[in-house]
KEKOLSE-303361 format. One record per atom (N, C-alpha, C): atom name; x, y, z; residue number from 1. Coordinates in steps of 0.1 Angstrom, whole numbers. Example, Ala and Ser with C-alpha at 12.3 -4.5 7.8 and 13.67 -1.06 7.14 Angstrom:
KEKOLSE-303361
<r atom="N" X="132" Y="-57" Z="78" seq="1"/>
<r atom="CA" X="123" Y="-45" Z="78" seq="1"/>
<r atom="C" X="132" Y="-33" Z="78" seq="1"/>
<r atom="N" X="128" Y="-22" Z="71" seq="2"/>
<r atom="CA" X="137" Y="-11" Z="71" seq="2"/>
<r atom="C" X="129" Y="0" Z="79" seq="2"/>
END
This chain:
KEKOLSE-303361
<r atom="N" X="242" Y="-288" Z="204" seq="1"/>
<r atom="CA" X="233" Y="-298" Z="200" seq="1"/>
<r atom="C" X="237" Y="-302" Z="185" seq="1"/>
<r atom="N" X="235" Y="-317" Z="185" seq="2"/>
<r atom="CA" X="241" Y="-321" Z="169" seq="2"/>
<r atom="C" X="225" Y="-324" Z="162" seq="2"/>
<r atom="N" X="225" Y="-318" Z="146" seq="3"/>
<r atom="CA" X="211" Y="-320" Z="146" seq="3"/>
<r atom="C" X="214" Y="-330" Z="132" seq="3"/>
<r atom="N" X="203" Y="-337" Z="134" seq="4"/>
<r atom="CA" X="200" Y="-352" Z="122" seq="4"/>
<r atom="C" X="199" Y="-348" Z="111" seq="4"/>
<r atom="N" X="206" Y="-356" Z="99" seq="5"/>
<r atom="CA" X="203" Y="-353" Z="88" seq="5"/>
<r atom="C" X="199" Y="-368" Z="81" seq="5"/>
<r atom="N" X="186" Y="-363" Z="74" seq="6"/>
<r atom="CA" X="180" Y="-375" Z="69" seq="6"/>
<r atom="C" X="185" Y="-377" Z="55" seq="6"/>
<r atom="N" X="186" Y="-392" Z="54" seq="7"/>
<r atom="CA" X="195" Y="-398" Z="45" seq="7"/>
<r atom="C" X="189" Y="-409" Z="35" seq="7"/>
<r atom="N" X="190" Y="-412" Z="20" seq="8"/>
<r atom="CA" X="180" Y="-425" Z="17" seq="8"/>
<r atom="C" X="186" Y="-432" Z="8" seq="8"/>
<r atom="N" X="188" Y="-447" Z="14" seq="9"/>
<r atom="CA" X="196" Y="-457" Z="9" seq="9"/>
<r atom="C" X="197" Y="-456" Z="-8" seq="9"/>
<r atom="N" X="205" Y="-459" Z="-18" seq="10"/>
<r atom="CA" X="205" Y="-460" Z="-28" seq="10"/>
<r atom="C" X="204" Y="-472" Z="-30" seq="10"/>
<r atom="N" X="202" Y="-484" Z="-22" seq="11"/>
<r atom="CA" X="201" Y="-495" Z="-22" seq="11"/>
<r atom="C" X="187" Y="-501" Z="-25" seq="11"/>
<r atom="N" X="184" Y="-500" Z="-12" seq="12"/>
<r atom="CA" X="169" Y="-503" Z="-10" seq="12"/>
<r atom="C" X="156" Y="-491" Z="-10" seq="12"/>
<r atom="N" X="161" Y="-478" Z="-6" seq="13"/>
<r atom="CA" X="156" Y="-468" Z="-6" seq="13"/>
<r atom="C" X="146" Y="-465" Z="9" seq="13"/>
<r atom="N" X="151" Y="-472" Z="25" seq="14"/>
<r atom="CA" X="147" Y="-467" Z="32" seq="14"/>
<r atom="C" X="157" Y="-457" Z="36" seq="14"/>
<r atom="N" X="146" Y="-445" Z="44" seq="15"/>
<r atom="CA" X="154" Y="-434" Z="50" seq="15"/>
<r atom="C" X="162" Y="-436" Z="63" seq="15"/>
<r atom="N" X="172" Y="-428" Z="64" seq="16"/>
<r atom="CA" X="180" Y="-431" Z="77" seq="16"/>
<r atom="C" X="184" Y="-418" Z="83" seq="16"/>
<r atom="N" X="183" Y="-415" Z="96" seq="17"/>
<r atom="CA" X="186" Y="-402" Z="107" seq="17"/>
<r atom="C" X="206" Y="-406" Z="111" seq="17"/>
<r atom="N" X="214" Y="-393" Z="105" seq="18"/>
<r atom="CA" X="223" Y="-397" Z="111" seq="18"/>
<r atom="C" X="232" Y="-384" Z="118" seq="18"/>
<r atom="N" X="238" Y="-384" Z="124" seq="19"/>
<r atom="CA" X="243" Y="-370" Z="129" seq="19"/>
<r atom="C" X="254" Y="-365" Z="120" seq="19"/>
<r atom="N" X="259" Y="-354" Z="115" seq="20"/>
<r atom="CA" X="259" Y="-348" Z="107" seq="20"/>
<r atom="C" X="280" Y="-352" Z="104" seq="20"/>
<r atom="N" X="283" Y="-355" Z="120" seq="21"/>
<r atom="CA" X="300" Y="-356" Z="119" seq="21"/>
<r atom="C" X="301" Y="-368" Z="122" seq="21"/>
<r atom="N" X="290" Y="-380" Z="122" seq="22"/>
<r atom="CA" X="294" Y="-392" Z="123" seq="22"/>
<r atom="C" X="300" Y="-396" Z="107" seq="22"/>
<r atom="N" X="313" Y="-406" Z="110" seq="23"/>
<r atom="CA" X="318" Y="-415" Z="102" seq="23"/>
<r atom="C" X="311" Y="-431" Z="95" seq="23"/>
<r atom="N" X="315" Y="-437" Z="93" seq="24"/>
<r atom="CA" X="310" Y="-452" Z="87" seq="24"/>
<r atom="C" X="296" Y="-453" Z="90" seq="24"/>
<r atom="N" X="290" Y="-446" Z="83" seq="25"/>
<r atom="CA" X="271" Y="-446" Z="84" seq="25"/>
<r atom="C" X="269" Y="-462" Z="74" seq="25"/>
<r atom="N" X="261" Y="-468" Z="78" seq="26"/>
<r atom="CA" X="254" Y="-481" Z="70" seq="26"/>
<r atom="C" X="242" Y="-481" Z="74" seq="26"/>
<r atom="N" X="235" Y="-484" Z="59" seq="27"/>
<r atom="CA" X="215" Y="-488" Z="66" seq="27"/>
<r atom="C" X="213" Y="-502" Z="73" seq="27"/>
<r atom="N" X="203" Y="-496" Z="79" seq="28"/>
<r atom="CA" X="199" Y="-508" Z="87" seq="28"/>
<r atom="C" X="192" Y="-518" Z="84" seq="28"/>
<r atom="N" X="185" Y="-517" Z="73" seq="29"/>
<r atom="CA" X="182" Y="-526" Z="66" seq="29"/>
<r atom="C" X="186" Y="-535" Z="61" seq="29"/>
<r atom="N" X="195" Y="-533" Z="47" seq="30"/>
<r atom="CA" X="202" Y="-539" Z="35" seq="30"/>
<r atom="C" X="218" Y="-540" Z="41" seq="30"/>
<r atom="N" X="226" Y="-530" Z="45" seq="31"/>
<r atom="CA" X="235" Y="-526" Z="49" seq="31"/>
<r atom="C" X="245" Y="-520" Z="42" seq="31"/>
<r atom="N" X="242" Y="-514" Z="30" seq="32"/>
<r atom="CA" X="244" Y="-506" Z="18" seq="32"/>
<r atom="C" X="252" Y="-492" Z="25" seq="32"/>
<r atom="N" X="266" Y="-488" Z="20" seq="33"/>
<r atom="CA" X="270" Y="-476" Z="26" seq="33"/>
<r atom="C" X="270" Y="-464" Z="14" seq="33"/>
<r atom="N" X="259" Y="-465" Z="5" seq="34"/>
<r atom="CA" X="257" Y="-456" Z="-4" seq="34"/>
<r atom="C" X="243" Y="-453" Z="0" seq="34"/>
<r atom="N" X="245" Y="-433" Z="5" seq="35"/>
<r atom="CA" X="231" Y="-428" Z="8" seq="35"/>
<r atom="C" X="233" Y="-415" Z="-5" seq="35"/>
<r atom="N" X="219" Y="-411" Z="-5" seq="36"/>
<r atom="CA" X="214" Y="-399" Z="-11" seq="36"/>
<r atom="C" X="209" Y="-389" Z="-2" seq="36"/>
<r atom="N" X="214" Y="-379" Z="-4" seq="37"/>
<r atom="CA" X="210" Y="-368" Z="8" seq="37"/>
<r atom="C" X="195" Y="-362" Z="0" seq="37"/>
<r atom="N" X="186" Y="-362" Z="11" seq="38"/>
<r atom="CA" X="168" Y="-355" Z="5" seq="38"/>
<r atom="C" X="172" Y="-341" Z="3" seq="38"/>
<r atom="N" X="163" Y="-343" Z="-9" seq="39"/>
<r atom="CA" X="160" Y="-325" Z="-13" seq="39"/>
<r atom="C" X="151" Y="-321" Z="-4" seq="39"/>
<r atom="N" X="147" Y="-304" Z="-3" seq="40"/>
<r atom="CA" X="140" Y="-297" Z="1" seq="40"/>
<r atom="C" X="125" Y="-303" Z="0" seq="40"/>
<r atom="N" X="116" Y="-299" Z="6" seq="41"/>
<r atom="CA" X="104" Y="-301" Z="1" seq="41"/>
<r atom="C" X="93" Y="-289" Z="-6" seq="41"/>
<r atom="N" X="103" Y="-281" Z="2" seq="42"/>
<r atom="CA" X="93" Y="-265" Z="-7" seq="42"/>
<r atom="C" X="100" Y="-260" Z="-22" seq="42"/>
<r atom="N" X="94" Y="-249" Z="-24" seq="43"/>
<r atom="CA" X="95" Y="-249" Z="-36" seq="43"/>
<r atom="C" X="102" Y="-230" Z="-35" seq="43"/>
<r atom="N" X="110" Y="-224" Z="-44" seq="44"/>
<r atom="CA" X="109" Y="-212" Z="-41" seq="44"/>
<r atom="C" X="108" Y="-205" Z="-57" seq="44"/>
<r atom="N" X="102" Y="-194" Z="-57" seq="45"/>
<r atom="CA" X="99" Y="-186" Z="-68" seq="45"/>
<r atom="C" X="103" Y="-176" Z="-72" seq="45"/>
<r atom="N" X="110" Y="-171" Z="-82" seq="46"/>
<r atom="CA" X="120" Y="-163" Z="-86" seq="46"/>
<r atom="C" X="114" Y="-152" Z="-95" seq="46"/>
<r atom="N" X="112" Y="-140" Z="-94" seq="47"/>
<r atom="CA" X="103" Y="-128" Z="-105" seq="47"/>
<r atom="C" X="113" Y="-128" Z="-120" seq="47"/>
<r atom="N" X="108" Y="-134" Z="-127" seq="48"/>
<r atom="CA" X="115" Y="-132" Z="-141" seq="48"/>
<r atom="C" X="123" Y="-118" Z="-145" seq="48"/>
<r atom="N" X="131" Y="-111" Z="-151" seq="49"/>
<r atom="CA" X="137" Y="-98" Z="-156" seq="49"/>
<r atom="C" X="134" Y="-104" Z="-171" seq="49"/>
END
């Protein structure tokens, strides 16, 4: 199974689902081939030394 990776135009800034080993990705919107890959949304916490 090939799983999605979500993607967000640096153009116009809608997100896009693409599979992971596809080539020549473009948004569907604008048609801009410059994406920004999303960060995480959690957060993780480190104990100070």
């Amino acid at each position: 199974m090939v799983e999605l990776i979500d993607y967000k135009c640096a153009t116009c800034g809608s997100i896009e689902s693409f599979h992971r080993e596809r080539n020549g990705i473009s948004c569907k919107a604008c048609g801009s081939r410059v994406f920004m890959k999303l960060r995480r949304t959690g957060t993780k916490k480190l104990n100070a030394e």
